[in-house]
C-alpha positions in Angstrom: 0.0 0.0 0.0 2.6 2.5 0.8 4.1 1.9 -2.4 1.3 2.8 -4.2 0.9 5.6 -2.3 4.2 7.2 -2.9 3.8 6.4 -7.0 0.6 8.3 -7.0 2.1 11.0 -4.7 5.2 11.3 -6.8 2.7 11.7 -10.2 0.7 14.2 -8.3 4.0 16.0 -7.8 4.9 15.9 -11.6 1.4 16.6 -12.9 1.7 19.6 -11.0 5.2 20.7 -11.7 4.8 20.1 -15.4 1.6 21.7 -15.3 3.4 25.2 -14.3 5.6 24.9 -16.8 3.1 24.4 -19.7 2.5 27.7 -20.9 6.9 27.5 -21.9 5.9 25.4 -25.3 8.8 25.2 -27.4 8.8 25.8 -31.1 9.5 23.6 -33.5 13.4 24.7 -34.1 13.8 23.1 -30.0 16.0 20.6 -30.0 14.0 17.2 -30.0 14.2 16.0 -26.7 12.9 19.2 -25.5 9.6 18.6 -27.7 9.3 15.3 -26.4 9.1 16.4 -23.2 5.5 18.0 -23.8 4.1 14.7 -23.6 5.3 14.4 -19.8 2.1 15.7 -18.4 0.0 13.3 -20.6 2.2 10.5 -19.6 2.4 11.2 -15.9 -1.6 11.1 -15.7 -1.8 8.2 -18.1 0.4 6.6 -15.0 -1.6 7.8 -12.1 -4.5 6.5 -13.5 -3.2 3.0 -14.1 -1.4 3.6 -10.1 -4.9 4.6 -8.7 -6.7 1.9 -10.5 -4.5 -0.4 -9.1 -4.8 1.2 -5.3 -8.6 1.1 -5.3 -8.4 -2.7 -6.4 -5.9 -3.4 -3.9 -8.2 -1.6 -1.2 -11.5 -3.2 -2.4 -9.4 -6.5 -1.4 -8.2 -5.8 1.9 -12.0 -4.4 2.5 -13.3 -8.0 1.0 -11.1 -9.6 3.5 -12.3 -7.6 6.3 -8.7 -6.4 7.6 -9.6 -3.3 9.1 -11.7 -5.3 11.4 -9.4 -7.8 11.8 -6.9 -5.1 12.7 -9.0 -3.6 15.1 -9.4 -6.5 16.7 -5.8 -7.7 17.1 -4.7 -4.1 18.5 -7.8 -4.1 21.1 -6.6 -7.5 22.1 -2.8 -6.5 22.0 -3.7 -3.5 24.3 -5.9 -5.5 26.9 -2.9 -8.0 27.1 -0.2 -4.7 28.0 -3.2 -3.4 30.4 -3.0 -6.5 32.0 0.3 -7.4 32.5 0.9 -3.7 34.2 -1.8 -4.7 36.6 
């Protein structure tokens, strides 16, 4: 999960970085690489799409498995036992 996470968080930082450089389009005498750069933004959401897709897949599972519950559960139970042995 917290790889996910970070790969949507590093596209959000992109999108938005790219995105305040946009209005700077080259012309058509820029050096190549420098045109094929104006495809980053396009890319980098293509990407967090496919990332997020993935994410709300992965959540839909660990909701289907009930492992918040579960986690709830084994933390209460943790807890009680650390109450109890300061008693």
């Amino acid at each position: 999960m917290q790889q996910l996470l970070g790969d949507l968080h590093d596209c959000d930082v992109w999108i938005a970085l790219l995105s305040s450089h946009a209005g700077r389009r080259p012309d058509s005498t820029a050096p190549r690489g420098r045109r094929r750069a104006d495809g980053l933004p396009l890319r980098r959401r293509k990407r967090r799409r496919l990332i997020h897709g993935r994410f709300v897949a992965y959540w839909s599972r660990l909701k289907h498995d009930r492992i918040w519950p579960r986690l709830s559960a084994l933390l209460r139970n943790e807890l009680a036992a650390l109450a109890g042995a300061d008693a």
